[in-house]
DSSP file (Angstrom, degrees, kcal/mol; ACC not computed):
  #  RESIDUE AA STRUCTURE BP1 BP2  ACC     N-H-->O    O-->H-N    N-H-->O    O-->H-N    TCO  KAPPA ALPHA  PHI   PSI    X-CA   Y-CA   Z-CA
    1    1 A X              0   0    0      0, 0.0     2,-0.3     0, 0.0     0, 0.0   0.000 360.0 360.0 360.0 160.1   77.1   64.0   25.8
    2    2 A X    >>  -     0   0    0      1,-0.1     3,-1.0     0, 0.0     4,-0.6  -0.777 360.0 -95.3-122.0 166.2   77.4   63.0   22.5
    3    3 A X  H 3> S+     0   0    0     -2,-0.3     4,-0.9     1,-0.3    -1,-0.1   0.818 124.3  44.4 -15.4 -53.3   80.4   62.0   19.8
    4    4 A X  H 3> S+     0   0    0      2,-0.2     4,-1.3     1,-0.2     3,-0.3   0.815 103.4  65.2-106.5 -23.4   80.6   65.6   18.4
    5    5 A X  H <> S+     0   0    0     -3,-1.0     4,-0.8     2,-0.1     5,-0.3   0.948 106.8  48.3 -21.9-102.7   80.4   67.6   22.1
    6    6 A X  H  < S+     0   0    0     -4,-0.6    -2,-0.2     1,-0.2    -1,-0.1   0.048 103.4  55.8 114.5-160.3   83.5   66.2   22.7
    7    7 A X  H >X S+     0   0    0     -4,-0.9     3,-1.5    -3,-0.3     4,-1.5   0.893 112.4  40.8 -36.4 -95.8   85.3   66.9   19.8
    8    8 A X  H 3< S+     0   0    0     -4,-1.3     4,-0.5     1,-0.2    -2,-0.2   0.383 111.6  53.3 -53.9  -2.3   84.8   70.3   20.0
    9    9 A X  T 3X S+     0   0    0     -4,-0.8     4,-2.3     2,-0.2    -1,-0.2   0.703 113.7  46.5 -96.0 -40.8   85.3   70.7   23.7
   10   10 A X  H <> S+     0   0    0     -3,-1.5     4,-3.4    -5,-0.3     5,-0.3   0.891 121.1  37.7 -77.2 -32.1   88.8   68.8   23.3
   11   11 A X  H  X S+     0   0    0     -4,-1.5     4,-1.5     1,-0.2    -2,-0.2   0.874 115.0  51.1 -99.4 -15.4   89.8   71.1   20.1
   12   12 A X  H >4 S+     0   0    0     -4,-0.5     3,-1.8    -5,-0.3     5,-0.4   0.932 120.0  46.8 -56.0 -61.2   88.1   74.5   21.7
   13   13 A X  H >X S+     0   0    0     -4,-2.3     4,-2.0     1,-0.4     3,-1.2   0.739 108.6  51.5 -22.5 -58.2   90.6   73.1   24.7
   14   14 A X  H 3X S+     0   0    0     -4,-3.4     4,-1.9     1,-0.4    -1,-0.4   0.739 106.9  47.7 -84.6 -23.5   93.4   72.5   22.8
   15   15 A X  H << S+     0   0    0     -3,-1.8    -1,-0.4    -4,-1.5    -2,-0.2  -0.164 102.5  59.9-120.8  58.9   93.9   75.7   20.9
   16   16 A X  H <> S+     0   0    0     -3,-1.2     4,-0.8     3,-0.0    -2,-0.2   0.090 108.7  47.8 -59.1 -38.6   93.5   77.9   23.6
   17   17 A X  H  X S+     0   0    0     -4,-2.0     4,-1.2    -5,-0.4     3,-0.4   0.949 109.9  51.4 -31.4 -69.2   96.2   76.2   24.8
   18   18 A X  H  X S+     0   0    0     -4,-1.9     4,-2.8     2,-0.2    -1,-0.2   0.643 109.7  48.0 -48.2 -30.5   97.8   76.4   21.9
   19   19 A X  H  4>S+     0   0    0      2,-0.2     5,-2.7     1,-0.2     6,-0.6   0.539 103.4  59.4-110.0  12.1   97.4   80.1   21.6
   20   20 A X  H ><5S+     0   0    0     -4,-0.8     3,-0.7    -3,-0.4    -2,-0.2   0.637 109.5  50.4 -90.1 -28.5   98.5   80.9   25.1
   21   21 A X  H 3<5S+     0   0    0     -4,-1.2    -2,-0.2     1,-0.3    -3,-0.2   0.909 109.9  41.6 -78.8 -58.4  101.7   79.2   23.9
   22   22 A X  T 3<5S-     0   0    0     -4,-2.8    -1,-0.3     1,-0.1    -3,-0.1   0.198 118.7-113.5 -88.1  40.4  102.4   81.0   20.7
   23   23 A X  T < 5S+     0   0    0     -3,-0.7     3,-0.2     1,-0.1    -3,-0.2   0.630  72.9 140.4  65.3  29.1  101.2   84.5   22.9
   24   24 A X      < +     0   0    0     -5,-2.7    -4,-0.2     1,-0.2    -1,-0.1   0.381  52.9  66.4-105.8  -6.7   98.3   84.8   20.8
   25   25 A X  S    S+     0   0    0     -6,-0.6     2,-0.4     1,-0.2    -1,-0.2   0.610  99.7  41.4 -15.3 -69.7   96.1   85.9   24.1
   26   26 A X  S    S-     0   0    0     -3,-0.2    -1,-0.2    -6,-0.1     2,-0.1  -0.996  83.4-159.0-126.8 134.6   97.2   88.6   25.1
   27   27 A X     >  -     0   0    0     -2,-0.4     4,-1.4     1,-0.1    -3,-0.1  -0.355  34.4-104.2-106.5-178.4   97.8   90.7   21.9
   28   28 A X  H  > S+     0   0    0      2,-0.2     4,-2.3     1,-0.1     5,-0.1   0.845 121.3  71.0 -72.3 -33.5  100.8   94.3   22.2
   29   29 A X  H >> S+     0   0    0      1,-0.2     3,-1.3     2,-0.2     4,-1.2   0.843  85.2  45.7 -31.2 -91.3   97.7   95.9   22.2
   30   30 A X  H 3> S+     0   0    0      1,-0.4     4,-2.6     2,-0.3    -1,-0.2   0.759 112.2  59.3 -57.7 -70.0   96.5   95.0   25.2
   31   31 A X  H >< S+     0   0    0     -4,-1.4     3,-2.0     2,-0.2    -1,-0.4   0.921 109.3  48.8 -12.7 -80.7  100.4   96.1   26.5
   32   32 A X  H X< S+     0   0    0     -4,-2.3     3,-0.6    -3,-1.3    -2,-0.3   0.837 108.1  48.3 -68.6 -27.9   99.7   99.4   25.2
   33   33 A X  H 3< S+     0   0    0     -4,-1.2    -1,-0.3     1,-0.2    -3,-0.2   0.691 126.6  23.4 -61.1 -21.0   96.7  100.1   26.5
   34   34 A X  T <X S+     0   0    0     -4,-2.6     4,-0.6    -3,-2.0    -1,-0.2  -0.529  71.6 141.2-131.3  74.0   97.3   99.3   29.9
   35   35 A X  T <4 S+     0   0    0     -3,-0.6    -3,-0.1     1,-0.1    -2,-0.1   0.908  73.8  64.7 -72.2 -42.6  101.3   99.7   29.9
   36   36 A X  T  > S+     0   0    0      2,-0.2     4,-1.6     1,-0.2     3,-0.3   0.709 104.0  30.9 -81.9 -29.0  100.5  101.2   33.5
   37   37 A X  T  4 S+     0   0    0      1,-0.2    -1,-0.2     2,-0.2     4,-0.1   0.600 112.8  61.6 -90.8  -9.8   99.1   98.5   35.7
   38   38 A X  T  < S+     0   0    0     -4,-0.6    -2,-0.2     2,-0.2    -1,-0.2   0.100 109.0  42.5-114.8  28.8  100.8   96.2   34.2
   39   39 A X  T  > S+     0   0    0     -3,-0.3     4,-3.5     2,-0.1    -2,-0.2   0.705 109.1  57.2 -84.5 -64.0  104.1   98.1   35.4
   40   40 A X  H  X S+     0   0    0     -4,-1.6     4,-2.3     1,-0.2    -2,-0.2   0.807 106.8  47.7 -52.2 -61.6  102.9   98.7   38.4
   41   41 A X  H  > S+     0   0    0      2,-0.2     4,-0.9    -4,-0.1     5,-0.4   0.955 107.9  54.1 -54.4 -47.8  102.4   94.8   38.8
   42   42 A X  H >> S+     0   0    0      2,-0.2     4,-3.5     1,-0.2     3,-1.8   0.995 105.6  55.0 -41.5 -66.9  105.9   93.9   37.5
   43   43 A X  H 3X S+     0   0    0     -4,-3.5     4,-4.9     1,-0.2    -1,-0.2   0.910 113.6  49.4 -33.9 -53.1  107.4   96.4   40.4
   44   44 A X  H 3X S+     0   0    0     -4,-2.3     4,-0.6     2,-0.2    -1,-0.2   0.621 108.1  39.9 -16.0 -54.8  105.3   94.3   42.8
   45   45 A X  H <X S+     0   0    0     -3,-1.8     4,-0.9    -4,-0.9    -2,-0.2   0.542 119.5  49.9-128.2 -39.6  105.8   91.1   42.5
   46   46 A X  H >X S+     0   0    0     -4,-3.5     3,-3.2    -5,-0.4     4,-2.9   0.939 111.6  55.4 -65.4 -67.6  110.2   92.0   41.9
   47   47 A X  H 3X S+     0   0    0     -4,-4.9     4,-0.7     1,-0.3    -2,-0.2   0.799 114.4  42.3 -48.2 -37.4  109.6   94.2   45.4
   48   48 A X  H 3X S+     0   0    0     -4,-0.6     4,-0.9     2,-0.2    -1,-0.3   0.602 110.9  48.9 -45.9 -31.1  108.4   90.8   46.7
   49   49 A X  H <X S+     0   0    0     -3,-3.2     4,-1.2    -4,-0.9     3,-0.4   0.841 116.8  44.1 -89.0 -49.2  110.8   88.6   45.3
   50   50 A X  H  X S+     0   0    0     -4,-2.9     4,-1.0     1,-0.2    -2,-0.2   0.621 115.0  47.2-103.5  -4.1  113.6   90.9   46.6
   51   51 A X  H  X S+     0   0    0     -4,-0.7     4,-1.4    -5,-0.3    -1,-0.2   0.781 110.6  55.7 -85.3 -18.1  112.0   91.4   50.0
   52   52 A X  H >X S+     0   0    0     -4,-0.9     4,-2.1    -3,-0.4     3,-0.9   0.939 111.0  44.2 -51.1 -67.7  111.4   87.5   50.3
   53   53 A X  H 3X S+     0   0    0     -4,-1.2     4,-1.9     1,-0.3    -1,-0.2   0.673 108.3  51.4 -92.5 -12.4  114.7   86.9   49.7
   54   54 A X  H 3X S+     0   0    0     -4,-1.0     4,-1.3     2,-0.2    -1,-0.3   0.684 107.9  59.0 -85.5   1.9  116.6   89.6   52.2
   55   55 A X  H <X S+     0   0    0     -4,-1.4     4,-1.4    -3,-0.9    -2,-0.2   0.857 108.9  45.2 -85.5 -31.6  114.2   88.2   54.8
   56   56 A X  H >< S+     0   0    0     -4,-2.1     3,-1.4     2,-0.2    -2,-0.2   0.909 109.8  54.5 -14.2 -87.7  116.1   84.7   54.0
   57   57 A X  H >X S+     0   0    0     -4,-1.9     3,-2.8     1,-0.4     4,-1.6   0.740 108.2  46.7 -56.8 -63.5  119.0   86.1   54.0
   58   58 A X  H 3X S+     0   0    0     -4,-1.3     4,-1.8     1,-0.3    -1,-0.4   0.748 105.0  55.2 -46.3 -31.6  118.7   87.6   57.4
   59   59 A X  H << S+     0   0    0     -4,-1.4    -1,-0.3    -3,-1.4     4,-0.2   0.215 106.6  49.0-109.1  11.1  117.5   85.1   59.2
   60   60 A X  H <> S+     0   0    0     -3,-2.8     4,-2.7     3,-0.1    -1,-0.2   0.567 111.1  51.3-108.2 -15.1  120.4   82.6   58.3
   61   61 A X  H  X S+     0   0    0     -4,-1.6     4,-2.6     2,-0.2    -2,-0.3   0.961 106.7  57.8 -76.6 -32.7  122.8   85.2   59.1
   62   62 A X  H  X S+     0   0    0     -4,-1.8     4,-3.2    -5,-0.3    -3,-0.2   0.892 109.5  43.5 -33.2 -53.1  120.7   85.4   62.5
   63   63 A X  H >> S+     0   0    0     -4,-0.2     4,-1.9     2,-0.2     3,-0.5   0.990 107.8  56.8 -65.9 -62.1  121.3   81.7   63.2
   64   64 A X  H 3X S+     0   0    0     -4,-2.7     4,-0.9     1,-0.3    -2,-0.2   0.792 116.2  39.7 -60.5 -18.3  125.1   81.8   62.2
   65   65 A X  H 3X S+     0   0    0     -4,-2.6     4,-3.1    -5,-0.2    -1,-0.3   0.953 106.3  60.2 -81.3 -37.8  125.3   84.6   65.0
   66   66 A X  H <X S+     0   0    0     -4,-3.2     4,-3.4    -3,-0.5    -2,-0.2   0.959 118.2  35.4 -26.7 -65.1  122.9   82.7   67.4
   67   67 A X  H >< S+     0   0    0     -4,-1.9     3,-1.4     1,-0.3    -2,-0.1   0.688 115.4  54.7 -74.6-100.7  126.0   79.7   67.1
   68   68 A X  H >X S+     0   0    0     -4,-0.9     4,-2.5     1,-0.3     3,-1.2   0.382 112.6  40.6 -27.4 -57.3  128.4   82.2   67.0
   69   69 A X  H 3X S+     0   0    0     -4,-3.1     4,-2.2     1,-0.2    -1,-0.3   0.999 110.7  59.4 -48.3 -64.1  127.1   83.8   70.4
   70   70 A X  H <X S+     0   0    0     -4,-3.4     4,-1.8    -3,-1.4    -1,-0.2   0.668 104.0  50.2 -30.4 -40.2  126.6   80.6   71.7
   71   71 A X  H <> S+     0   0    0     -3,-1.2     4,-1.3     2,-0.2     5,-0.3   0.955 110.4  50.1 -41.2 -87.1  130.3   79.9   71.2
   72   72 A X  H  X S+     0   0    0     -4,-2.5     4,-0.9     1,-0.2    -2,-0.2   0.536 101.5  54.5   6.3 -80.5  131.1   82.6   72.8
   73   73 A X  H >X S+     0   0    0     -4,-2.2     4,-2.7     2,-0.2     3,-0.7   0.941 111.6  53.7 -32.1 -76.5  129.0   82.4   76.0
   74   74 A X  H >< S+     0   0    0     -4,-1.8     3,-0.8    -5,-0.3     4,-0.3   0.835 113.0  43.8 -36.6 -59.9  130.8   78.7   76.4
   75   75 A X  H >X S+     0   0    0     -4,-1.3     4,-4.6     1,-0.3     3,-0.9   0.752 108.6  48.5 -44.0 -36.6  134.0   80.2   76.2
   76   76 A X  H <X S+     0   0    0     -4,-0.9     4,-0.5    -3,-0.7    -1,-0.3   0.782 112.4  54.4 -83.9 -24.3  133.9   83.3   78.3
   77   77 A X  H << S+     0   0    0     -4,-2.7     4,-0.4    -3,-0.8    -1,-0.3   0.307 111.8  44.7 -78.9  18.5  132.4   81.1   81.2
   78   78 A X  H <> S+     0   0    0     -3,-0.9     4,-1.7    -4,-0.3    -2,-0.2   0.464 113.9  48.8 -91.5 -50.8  135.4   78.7   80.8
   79   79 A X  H  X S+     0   0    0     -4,-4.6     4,-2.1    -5,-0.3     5,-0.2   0.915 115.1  45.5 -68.6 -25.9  137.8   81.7   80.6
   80   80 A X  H  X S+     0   0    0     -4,-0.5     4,-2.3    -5,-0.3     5,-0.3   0.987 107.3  59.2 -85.3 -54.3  136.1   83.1   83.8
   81   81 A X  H  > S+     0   0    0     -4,-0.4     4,-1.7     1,-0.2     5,-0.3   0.846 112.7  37.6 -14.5 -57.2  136.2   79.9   85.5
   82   82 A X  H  X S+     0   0    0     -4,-1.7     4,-1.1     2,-0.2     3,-0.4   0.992 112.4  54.1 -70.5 -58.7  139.7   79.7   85.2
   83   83 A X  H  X S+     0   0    0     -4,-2.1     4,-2.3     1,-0.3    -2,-0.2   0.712 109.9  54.3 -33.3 -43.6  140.4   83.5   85.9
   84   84 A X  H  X S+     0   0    0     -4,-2.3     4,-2.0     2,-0.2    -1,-0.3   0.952 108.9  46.2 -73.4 -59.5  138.2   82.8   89.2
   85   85 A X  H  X S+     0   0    0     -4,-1.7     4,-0.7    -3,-0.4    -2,-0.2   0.539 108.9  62.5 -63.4 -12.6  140.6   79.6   90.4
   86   86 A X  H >X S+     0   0    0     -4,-1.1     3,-1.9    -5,-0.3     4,-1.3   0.871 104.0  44.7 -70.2 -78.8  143.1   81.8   89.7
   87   87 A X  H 3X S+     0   0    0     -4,-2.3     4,-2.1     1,-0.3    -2,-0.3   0.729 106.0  46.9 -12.4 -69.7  142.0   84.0   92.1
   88   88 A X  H 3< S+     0   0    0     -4,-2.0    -1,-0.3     2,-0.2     4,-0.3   0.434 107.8  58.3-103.1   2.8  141.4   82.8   94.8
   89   89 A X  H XX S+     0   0    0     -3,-1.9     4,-2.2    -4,-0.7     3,-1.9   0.962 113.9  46.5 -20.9 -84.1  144.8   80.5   94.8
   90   90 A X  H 3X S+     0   0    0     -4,-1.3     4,-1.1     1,-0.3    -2,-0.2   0.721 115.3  42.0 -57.5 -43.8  146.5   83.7   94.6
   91   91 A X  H 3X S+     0   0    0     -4,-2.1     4,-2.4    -5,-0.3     5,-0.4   0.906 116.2  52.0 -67.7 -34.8  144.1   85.5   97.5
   92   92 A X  H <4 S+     0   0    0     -3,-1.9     4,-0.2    -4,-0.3    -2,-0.2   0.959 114.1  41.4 -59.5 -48.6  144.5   82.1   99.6
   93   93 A X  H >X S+     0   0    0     -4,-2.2     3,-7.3     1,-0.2     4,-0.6   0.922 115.3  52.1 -69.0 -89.8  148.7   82.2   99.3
   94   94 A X  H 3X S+     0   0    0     -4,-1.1     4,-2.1     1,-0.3    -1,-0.2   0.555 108.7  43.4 -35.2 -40.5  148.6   85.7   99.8
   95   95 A X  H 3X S+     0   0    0     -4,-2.4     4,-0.8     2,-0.2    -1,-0.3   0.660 115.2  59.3 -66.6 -17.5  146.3   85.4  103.3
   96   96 A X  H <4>S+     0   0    0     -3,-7.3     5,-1.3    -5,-0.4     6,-0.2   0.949 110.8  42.4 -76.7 -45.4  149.1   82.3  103.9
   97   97 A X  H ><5S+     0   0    0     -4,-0.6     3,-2.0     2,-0.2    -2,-0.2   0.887 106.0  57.3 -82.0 -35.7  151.7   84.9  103.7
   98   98 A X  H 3<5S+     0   0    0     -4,-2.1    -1,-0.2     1,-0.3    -3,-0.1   0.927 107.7  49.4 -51.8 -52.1  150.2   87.5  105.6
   99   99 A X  T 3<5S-     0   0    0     -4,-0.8    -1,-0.3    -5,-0.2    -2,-0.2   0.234 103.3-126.7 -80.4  22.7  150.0   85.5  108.4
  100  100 A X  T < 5 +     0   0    0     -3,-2.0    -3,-0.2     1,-0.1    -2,-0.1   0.871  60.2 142.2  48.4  70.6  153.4   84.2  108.3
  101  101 A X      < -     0   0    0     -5,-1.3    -1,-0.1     2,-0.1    -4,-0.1   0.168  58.9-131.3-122.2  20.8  152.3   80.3  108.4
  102  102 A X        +     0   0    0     -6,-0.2     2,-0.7    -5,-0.2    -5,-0.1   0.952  56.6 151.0  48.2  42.4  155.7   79.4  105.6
  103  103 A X        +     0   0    0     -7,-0.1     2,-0.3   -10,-0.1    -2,-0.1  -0.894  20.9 173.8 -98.6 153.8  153.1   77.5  103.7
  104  104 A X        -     0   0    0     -2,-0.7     2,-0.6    -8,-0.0     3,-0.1  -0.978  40.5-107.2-140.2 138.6  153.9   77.4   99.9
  105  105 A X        -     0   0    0     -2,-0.3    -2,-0.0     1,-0.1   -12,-0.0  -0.643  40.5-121.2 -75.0 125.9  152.2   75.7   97.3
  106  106 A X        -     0   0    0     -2,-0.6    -1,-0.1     1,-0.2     3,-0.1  -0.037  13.1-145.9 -63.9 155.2  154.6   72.9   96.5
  107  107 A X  S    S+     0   0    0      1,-0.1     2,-0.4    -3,-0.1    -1,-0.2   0.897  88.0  51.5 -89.7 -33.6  155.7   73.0   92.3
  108  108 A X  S    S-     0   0    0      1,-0.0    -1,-0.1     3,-0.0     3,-0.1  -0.784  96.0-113.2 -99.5 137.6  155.9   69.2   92.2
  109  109 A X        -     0   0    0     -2,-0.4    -2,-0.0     1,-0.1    -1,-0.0  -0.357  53.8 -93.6 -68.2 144.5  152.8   66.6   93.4
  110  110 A X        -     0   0    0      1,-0.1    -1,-0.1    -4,-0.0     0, 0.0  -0.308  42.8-107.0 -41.9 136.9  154.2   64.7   96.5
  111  111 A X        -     0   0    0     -3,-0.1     2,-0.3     1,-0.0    -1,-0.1  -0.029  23.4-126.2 -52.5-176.9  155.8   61.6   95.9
  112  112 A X        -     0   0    0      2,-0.0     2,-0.2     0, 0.0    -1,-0.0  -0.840  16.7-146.9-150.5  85.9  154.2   58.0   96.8
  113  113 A X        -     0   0    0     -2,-0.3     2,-0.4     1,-0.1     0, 0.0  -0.300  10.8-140.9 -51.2 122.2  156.2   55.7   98.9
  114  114 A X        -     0   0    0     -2,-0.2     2,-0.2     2,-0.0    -1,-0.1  -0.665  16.9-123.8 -95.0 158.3  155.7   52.2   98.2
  115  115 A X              0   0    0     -2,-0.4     0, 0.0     1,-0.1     0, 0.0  -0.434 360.0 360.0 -92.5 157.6  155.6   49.7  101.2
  116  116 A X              0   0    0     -2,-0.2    -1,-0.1     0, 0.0    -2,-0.0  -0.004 360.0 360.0-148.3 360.0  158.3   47.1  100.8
């Protein structure tokens, strides 16, 4: 290519550039003649943007209930644990009593004699 190619390739370049910048491209015309497809695209591309971001949105409230659940779960098999050793003290003493063997569960741990 020669000197004066270019040139003219850099300055065709450069003001198109330039006249995508000061909007000189796309004229109002061009608006008013197609006002409708280029509505119709706006609606689009916002219904996208706003479904984009309530599927975000769901799916971090999804996790904080995942942990939330998760919580949960631990707890209510820790409460039932206990609720269960409950039990079945309370059924044990009660099968002690029935059979009248004066067993009691003591309220204080035994002592520990030291050897002297």
């Amino acid at each position: 290519m020669s000197k004066k190619t270019v040139k003219t390739d850099k300055k065709k370049r450069s003001s198109f550039i330039f006249r995508i910048f000061r909007g000189q491209v796309i004229s109002s015309d061009f608006f008013a003649r197609h006002w409708l497809p280029t509505l119709i695209f706006i609606i689009v591309i916002m219904v996208y943007i706003t479904t984009k971001f309530t599927y975000r949105t769901n799916i971090e409230k999804i996790e904080a209930l995942q942990k939330q659940l998760e919580i949960v779960q631990n707890e209510s098999s820790r409460e039932r644990s206990q609720f269960m050793s409950r039990i079945r003290e309370t059924s044990m003493q009660q099968m002690v009593d029935s059979l009248h063997l004066n067993l009691r569960v003591q309220p204080q741990p035994p002592y520990v004699l030291k050897r002297q």
